[in-house]
C-alpha angles and dihedrals in degrees: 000000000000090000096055094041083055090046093052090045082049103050085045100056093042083060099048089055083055093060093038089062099045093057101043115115132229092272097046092249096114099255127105110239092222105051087037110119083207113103108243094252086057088052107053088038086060096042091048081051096055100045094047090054089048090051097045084041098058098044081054093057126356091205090059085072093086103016100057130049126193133198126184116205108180104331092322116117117214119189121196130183150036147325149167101262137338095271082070077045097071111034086060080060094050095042090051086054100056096051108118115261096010112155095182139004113216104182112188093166117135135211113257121258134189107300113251120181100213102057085044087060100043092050090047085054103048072047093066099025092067098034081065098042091055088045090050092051105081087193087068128068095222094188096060091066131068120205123213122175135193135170087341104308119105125216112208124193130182156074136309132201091212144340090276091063096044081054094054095046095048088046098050092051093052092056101061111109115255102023117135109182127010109208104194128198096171108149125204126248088228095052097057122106099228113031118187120250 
């Protein structure tokens, strides 16, 4: 029974690696180039930004490479993840901060409990359970938004068209089964500082 139970996990994680490369854009920020409402320069600003702050974030600390995740949406920094305690905590913040160009700092990232398998695997689940249901909507770009979960609650980035496709986002991720908050960071089009022509 545990073998299968692993099989199944294993199978499942292989899959999700497979969606993950198909919808990765040119620079690497998953988001194709071609369908962003970004203008290019914004783009690669905010590509150039991200990779800077991984990088400053790793040679901070070579176990955030894996623990911590960062996404950068027109000049605002979002962190995701896990770490050790909430002094770590902070001086992701700061270093966030001093990254050139930056306009906000949103830091979700949680304090580190005891591992535990089961909620791992849930949260890995409502992850993928919401990243095909998006696919599935063809009133919502799938590829402009990124999906983090922990301990039941999803964080969602990314970028909306218009207010009707924030509110079927947000909607589709409320109806999985087991959620228990949706933190949303979903910028408008119309709200970003360079819009594409």
């Amino acid at each position: 029974m545990k073998i299968k139970f692993l099989l199944i996990f294993f199978i499942f994680f292989i899959l999700m690696g497979c969606a993950g490369v198909s919808s990765t854009g040119v620079f690497g920020t998953g988001v194709s180039v071609a369908i962003d409402p970004r203008s290019l320069g914004t783009q690669i600003d905010d590509s150039i930004m991200q990779k800077n702050l991984s990088a400053r974030i790793i040679l901070l600390d070579k176990n955030y490479f894996l623990s911590v995740k960062s996404k950068v949406l027109d000049g605002r920094i979002f962190l995701t993840g896990k770490v050790e305690d909430p002094e770590e905590k902070l001086k992701l913040t700061k270093l966030a901060w001093e990254t050139d160009g930056v306009r906000s700092v949103r830091n979700d990232v949680k304090i580190k409990e005891k591992f535990n398998f089961k909620k791992s695997a849930k949260d890995l689940l409502i992850t993928s359970q919401l990243r095909a249901a998006l696919i599935i909507n063809k009133k919502i770009k799938a590829t402009n938004y990124q999906i983090d979960t922990y301990k039941k609650k999803i964080y969602i980035y990314g970028i909306a068209y218009n207010l009707n496709e924030k509110e079927l986002v947000l909607n589709e991720a409320r109806e999985i089964l087991d959620v228990e908050d949706v933190i949303a960071s979903i910028l408008l089009v119309e709200n970003l500082r360079i819009k594409k022509d």
